[in-house]
C-alpha positions in Angstrom: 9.1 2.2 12.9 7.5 4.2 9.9 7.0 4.2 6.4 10.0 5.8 5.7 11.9 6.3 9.4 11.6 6.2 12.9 8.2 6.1 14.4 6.6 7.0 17.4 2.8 6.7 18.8 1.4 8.4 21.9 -1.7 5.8 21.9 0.0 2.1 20.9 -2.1 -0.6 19.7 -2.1 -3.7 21.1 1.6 -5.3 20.0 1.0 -9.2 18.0 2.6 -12.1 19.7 2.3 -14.5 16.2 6.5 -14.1 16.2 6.6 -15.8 19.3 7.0 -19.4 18.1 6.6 -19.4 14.2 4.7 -22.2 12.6 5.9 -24.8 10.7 4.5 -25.3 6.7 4.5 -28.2 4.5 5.1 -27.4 0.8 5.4 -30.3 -1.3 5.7 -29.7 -5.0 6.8 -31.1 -8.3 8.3 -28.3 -9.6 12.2 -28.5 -8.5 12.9 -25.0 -9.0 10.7 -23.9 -5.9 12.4 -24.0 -3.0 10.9 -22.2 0.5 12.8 -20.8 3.8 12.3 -22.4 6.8 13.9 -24.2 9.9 17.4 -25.9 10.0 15.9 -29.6 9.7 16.8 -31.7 6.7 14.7 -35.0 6.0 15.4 -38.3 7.0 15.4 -41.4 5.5 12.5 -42.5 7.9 11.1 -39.0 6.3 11.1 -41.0 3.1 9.6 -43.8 3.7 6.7 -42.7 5.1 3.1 -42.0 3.5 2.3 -39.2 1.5 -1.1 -38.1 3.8 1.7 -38.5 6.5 3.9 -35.7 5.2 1.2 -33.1 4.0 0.2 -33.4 7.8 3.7 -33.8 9.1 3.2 -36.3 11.5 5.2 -38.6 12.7 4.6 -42.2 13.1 6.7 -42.8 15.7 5.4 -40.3 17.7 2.2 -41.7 17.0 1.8 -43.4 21.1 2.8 -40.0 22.6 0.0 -38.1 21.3 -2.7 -37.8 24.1 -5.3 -36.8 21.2 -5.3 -39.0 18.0 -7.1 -37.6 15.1 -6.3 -34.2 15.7 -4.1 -33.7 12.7 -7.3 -33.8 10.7 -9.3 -31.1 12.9 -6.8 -28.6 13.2 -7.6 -25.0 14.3 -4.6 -21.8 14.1 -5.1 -19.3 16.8 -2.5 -16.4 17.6 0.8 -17.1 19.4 0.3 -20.6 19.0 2.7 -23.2 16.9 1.1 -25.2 14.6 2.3 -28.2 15.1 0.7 -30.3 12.8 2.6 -29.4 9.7 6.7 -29.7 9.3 8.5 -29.1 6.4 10.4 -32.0 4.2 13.5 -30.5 1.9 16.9 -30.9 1.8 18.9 -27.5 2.9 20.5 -25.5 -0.1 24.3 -25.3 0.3 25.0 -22.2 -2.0 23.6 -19.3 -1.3 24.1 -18.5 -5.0 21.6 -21.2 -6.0 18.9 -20.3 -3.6 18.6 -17.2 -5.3 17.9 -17.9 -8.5 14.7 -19.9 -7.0 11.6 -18.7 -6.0 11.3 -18.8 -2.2 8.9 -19.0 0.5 10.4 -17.6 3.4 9.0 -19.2 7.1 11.0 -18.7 10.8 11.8 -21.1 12.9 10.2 -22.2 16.3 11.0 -18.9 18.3 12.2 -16.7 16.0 14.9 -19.9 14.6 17.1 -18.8 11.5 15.8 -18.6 7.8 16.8 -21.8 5.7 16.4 -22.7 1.8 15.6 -25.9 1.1 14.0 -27.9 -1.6 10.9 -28.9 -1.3 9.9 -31.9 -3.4 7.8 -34.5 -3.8 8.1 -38.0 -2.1 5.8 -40.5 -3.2 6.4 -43.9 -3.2 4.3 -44.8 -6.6 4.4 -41.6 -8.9 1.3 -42.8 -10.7 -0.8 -43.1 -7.7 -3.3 -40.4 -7.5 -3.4 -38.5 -4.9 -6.7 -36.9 -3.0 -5.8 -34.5 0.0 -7.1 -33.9 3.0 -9.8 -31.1 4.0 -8.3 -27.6 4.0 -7.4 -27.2 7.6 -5.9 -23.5 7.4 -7.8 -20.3 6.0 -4.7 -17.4 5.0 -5.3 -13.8 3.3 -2.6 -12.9 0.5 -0.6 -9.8 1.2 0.1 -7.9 -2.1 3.6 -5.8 -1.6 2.9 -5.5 2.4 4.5 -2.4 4.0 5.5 -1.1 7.4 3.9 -0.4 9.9 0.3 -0.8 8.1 0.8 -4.4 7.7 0.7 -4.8 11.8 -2.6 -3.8 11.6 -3.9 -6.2 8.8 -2.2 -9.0 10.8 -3.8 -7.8 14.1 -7.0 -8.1 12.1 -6.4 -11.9 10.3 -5.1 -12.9 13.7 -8.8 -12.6 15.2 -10.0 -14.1 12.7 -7.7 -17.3 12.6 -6.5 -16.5 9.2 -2.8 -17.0 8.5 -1.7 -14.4 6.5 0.4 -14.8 3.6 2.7 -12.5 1.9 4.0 -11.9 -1.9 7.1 -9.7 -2.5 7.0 -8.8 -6.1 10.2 -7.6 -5.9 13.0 -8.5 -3.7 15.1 -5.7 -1.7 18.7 -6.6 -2.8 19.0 -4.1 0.4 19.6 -0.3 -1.3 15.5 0.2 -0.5 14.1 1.2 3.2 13.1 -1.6 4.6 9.8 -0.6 6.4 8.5 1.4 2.3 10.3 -2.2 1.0 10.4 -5.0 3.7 12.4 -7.6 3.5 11.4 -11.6 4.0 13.3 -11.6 7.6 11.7 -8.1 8.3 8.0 -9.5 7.5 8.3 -12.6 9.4 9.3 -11.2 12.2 6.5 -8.2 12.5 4.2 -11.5 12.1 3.3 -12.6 8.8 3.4 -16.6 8.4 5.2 -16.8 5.2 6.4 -14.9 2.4 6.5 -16.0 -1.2 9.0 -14.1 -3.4 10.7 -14.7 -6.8 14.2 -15.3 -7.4 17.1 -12.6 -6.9 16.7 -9.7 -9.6 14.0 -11.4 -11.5 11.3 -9.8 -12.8 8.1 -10.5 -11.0 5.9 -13.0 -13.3 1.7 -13.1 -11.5 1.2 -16.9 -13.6 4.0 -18.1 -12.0 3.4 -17.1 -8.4 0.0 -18.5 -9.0 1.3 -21.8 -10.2 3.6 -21.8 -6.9 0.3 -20.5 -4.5 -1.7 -23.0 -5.9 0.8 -25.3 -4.8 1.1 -24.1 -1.6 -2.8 -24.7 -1.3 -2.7 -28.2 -2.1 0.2 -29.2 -0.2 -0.5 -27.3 2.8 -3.8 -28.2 2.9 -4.7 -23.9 2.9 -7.0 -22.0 1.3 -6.5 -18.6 0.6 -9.5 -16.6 1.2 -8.9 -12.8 0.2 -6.0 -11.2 -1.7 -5.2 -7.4 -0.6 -3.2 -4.9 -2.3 -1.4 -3.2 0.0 0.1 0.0 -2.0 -0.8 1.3 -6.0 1.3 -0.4 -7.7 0.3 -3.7 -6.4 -3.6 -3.1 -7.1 -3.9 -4.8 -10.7 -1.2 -7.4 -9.1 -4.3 -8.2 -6.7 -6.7 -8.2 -9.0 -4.9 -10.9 -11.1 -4.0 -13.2 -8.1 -7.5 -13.1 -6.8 -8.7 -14.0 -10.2 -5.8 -16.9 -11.2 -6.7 -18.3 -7.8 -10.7 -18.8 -8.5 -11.6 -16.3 -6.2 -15.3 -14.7 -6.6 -14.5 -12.0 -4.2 -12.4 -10.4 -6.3 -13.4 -6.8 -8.3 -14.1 -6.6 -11.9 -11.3 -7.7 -14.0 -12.7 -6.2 -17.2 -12.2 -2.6 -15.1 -8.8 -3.6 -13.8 -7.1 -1.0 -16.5 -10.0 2.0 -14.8 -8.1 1.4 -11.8 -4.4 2.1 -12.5 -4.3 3.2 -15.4 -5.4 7.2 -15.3 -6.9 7.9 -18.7 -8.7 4.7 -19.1 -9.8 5.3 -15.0 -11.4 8.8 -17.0 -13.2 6.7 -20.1 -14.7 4.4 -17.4 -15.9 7.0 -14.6 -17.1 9.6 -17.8 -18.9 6.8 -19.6 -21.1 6.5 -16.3 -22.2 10.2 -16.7 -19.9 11.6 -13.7 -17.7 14.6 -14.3 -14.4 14.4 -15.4 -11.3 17.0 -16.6 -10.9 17.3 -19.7 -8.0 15.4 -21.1 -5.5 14.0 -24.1 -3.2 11.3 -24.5 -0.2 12.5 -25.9 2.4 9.8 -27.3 5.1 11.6 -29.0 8.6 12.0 -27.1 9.2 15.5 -28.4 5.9 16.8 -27.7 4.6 17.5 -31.1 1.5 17.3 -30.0 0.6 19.8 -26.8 0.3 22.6 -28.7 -2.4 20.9 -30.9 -4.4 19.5 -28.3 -4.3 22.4 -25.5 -6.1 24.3 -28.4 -8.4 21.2 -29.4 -9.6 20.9 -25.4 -9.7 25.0 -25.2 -7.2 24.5 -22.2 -6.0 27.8 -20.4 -3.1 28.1 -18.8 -1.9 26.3 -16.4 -2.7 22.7 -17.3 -1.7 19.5 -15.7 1.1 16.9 -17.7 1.5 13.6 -15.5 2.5 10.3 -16.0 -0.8 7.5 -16.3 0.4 5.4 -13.6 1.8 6.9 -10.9 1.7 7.6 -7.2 2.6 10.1 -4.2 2.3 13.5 -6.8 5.3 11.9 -8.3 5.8 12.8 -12.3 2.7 15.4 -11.8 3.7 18.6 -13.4 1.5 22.5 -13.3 2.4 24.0 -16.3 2.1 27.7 -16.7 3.2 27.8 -20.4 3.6 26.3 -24.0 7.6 25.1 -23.3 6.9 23.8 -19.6 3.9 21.7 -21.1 6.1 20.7 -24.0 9.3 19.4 -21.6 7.3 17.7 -19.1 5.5 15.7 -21.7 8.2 14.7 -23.7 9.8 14.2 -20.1 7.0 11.5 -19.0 6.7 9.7 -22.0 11.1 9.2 -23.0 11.1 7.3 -19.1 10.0 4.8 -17.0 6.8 5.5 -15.1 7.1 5.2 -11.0 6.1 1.6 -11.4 9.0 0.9 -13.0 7.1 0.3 -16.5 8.0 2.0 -19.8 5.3 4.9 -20.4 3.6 4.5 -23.1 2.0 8.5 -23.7 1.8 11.3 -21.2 -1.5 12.7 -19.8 -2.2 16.2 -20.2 -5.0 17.1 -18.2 -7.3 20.8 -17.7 -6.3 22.4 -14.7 -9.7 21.9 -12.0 -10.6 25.1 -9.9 -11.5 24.5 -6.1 -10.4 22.7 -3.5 -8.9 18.8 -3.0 -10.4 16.4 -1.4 -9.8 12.7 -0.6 -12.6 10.4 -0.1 -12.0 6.9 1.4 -14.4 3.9 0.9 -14.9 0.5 1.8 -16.6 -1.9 -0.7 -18.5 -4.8 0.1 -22.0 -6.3 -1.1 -22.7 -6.7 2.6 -22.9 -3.5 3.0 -26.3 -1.6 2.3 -25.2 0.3 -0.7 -22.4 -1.7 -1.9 -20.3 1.2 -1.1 -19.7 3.0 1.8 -17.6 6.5 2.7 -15.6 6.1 5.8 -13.9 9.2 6.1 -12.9 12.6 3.9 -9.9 14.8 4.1 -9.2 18.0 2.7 -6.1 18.9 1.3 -4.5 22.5 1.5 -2.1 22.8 -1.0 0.1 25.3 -2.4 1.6 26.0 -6.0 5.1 25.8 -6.0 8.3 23.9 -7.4 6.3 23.7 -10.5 3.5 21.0 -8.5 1.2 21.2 -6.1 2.9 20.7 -2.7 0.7 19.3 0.4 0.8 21.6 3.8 -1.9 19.3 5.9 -4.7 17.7 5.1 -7.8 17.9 7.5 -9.9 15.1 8.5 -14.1 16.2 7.8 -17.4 14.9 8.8 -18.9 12.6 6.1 -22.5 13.4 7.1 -22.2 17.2 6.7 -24.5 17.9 4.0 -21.9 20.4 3.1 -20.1 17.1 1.4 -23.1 15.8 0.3 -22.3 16.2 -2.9 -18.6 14.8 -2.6 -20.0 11.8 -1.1 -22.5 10.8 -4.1 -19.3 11.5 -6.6 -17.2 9.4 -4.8 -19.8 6.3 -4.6 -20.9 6.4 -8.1 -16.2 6.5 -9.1 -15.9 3.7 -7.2 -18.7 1.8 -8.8 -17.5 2.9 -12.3 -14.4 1.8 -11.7 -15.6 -1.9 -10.9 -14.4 -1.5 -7.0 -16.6 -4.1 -5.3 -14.3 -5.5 -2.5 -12.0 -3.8 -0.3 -11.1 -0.4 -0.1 -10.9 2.8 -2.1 -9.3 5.8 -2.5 -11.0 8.6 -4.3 -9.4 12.3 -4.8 -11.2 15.3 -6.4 -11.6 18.5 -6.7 -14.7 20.9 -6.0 -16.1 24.1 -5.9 -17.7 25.9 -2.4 -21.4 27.7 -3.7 -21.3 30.4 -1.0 -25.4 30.7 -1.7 -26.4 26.9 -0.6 -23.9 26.7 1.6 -22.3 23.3 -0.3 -19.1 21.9 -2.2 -20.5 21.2 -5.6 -19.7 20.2 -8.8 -17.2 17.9 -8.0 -14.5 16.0 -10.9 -12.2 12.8 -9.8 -8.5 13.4 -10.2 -7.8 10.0 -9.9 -8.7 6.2 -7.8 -6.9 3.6 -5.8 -8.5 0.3 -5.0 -6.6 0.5 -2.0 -6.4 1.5 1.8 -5.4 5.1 2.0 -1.6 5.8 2.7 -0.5 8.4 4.7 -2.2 6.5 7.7 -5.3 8.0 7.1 -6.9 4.8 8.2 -5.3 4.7 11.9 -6.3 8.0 12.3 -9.8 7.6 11.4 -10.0 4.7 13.2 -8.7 6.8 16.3 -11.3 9.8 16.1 -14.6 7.5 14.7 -16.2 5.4 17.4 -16.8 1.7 16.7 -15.2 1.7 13.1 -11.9 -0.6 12.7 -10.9 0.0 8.9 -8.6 -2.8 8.8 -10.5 -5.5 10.1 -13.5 -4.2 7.8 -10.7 -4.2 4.9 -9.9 -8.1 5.6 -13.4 -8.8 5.7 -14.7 -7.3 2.5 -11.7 -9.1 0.9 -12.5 -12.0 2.3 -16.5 -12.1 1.5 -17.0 -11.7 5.2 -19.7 -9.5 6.5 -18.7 -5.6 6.8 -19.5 -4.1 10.4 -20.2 -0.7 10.0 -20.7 1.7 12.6 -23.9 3.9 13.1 -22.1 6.8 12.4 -18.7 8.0 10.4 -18.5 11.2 12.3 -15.6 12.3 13.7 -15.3 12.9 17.5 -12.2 14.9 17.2 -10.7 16.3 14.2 -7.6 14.3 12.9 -4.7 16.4 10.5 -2.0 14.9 8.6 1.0 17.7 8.8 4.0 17.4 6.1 7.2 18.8 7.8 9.4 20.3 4.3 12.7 21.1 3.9 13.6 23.8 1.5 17.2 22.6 0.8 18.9 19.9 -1.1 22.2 18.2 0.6 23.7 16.4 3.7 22.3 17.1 6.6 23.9 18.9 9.5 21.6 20.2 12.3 18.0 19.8 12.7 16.2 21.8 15.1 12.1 21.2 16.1 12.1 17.8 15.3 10.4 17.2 19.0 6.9 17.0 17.8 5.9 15.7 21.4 6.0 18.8 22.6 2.9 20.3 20.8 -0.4 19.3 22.8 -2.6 17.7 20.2 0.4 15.5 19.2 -0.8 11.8 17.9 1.9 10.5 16.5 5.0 11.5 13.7 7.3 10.1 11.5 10.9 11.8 11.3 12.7 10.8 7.9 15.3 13.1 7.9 18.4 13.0 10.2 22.1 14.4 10.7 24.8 12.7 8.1 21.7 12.0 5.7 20.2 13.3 2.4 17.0 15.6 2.2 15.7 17.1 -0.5 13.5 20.1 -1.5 10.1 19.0 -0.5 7.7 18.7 -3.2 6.2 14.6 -3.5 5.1 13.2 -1.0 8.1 10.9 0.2 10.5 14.2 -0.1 9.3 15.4 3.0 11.4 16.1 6.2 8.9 14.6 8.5 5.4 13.4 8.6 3.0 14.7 11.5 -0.2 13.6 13.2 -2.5 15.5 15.6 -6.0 15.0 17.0 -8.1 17.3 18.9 -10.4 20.4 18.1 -10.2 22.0 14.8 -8.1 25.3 15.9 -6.1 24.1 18.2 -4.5 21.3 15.6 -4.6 23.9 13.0 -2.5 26.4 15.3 0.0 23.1 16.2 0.2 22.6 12.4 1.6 25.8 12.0 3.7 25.8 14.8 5.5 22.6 13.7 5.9 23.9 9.9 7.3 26.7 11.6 9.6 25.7 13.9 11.1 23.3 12.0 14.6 24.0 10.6 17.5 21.7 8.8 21.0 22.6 8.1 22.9 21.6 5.2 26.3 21.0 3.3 24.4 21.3 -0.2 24.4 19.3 -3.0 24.4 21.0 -6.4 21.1 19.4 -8.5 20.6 19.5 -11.8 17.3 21.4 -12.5 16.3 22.2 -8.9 15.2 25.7 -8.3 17.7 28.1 -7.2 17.1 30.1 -3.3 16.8 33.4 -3.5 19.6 35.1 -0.9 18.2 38.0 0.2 14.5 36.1 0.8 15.2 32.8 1.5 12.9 31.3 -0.9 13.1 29.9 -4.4 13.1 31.8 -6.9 10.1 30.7 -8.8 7.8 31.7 -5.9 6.4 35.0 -4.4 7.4 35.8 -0.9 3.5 35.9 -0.3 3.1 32.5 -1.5 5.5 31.2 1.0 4.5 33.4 3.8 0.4 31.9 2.6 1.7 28.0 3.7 
């Protein structure tokens, strides 16, 4: 499966076997309203009576003469595919289903693949004022911030050499109307491998000091310690940042800079403030946009300019204005709504248009390493404007070490420092300019950071053309204050490109016709999202495309399958009449607010 659909991979990696037989977790807490999801065991009465040590280890006394190896409950060691044994849940089973979701939950399967359960989980202690000192952490788990399919395979393969458990936290719950691999459910997560998953209750709102009151819990009781907490898409990144913090981790980046990294115009005071270029820009905070007109002429801004929301993602809510009125609507657009994170927006972003080309420039961070920073792998965007935004065609993987990039690289080490990214992964994009006498992108200005892993797979793929470098088991280390392996050399053998499929139509779906991507030779993998009896739309973000493609080999033969693909690719449709979507042109075929030679340029 796929971010967004069906899946397919020519070259597999090697499939996890941690669903085989699920472990079973202790979590003993005070706090009645905290229930987790496990097996179908409720306690005993000879549960009860025994010794608290006894239940944080799970064992059982009268089991005691059977076990060929006493002692080792207290020198326990998780390795993949295995059960652990020494812990078992106590709780009594919830009977409503209506109760257990108003509770936060920590989701765990069964012994081979058993049915989810709620129970409670509370204390038994036979003398409530008894202190209570527990034993040495037997267990070492990474946190999982918002965890996403198929990605999350990967961090798990990763942990899983490691013996780390890895533990997930759902901020917030599909009530099933979300795709489950963008927005995976408990059951989905459990069974792809993760150990267990922490969520809050049913169609709450997501509250970080709680789920660090119920972690910290889950560390004590469970005799775990959680190592290294990992955002695993945008809008989990200051989520992250938070936990790591709230659970006394030192590994954890620069909460001071948490705003540079989400938020887009304090992300520009903190990168211009250490002397690196950025666009010129205003905040602009009034819902009729009153105040464009005023700043375009205070920044000297030419037309077109950029009006986006602060925190968003995926080229959603990103806006090329050619003139006064578009600039006008799209800020007073922005800041009337709710931004992609699902947060009122404060003021809209009006940015200068950059000349040059895009780039994206992917880092991992990690005091280990020689430089505290170090670029993996950059891609190159080719874009076109249309649709009002600036829609992706491919994007082309490029060799780091060029000294054509030199330049690009320096930019991109001294954002990432700005920004207070000093463990994990980053995600820088910019824009430059080629100087056709030295031979060299140059002058180069951020558009905007992620203290994350690069979506769009950008990581598998330069895992699969760069010898010796595993980005996700160098993510989990640097998270987890682990020493960084880093290859001799970030050169890639082949070149790897990242092909967005578009549709040009809005409705139902009825025929689709070169949606066999196998067929082209440097095929790597693809992911189809559309398909007959569904919805497209009029590709312009990124998750509005028709299909996602990936190809690996030399530079013009996956440039001439790129265009092949893009061209071959056709959907039919009943349409659906939208509200402000561009009109098609009859005669051409094209919308209306683009040249012919534009469209016949992607």
């Amino acid at each position: 499966t796929s971010l967004f659909g069906h899946h397919h991979y020519r070259n597999r990696y090697p499939s996890t076997s941690i669903t085989a037989k699920r472990s079973r977790r202790v979590l003993i807490t005070t706090t009645a309203s905290f229930i987790m999801t496990t097996l179908p065991d409720p306690p005993t009465e000879e549960m009860a009576a025994t010794t608290i040590s006894e239940i944080v280890l799970g064992f059982d006394p009268s089991e005691a003469k059977e076990d060929p190896h006493p002692g080792s409950h207290h020198h326990h060691s998780h390795n993949r595919g295995e059960s652990i044994h020494d812990f078992d849940l106590m709780g009594a089973e919830w009977k409503s289903q209506a109760a257990a979701d108003k509770n936060a939950t920590v989701s765990v399967l069964g012994e081979e693949g058993g049915e989810l359960r709620k129970v409670i989980a509370t204390e038994i202690v036979n003398n409530p004022v008894q202190l209570y000192q527990p034993p040495q952490v037997l267990q070492n788990s990474i946190l999982l911030i918002d965890p996403k399919l198929p990605e999350v395979m990967f961090t798990i393969e990763a942990a899983s050499r490691r013996n780390l458990m890895v533990t997930a936290v759902i901020p917030n719950t599909n009530d099933g109307t979300k795709n489950l691999n963008l927005h995976p459910t408990a059951s989905r997560l459990l069974e792809a491998g993760v150990h267990q998953v922490y969520e809050p209750p049913l169609g709450a709102k997501f509250d970080v000091m709680e789920a660090s009151y119920h972690l910290k819990t889950i560390e004590s009781q469970q005799n775990l310690r959680f190592l290294g907490v990992i955002p695993c898409r945008e809008a989990s990144v200051d989520v992250a940042d938070m936990l790591s913090a709230l659970l006394g981790l030192r590994n954890g980046n620069d909460l001071g800079l948490a705003g540079a990294r989400r938020d887009k115009g304090l992300m520009k005071v903190a990168v211009a403030n250490a002397g690196l270029r950025v666009a010129k820009y205003a905040r602009l905070t009034r819902s009729d946009g009153g105040e464009v007109v005023d700043a375009i002429k205070e920044l000297e801004l030419d037309f077109p300019v950029v009006v986006k929301t602060p925190r968003g993602w995926s080229t959603q809510d990103v806006y090329i204005c050619n003139t006064m009125e578009e600039a006008i609507e799209s800020s007073s657009k922005i800041v009337k709504s709710l931004g992609p994170d699902g947060r009122k927006t404060q003021y809209a972003l009006l940015e200068e248009f950059l000349e040059g080309d895009e780039f994206a420039v992917n880092l991992i961070a990690s005091p280990t390493t020689p430089r505290g920073v170090q670029v993996t792998d950059v891609w190159m965007y080719h874009k076109v404007n249309m649709y009002g935004t600036m829609v992706n065609t491919w994007q082309s993987q490029v060799d780091p070490h060029d000294k054509k990039y030199a330049s690009l690289v320096r930019y991109a080490e001294g954002v990432c420092r700005a920004v207070g990214i000093k463990y994990g992964m980053a995600h820088i994009e910019l824009k430059a300019t080629f100087d056709e006498k030295v031979g060299r992108w140059t002058n180069p200005a951020m558009i905007e950071v992620g203290a994350r892993m690069a979506g769009g797979r950008k990581s598998v793929m330069a895992e699969a053309t760069v010898n010796g470098w595993h980005p996700f088991a160098a993510m989990v280390d640097a998270h987890c204050g682990f020493p960084v392996l880093i290859p001799p050399s970030f050169r890639p053998e082949y070149q790897a490109l990242h092909v967005y499929i578009p549709s040009d139509k809005n409705g139902i779906v009825t025929k689709m016709e070169g949606e066999d991507f196998e067929r082209l030779p440097t095929y790597y993998a693809h992911s189809l999202i559309a398909a007959v009896g569904k919805q497209v739309k009029q590709s312009k973000e990124l998750a509005s495309f028709a299909a996602h493609l990936w190809l690996i080999g030399e530079p013009e033969d996956v440039e001439r399958d790129a265009k092949r693909a893009r061209a071959e690719f056709n959907v039919e449709v009943d349409p659906i009449p939208e509200e402000g979507s561009d009109k098609i042109d009859e005669k051409t075929g094209t919308p209306s607010t683009v040249s012919p030679a534009t469209v016949a340029a992607v």
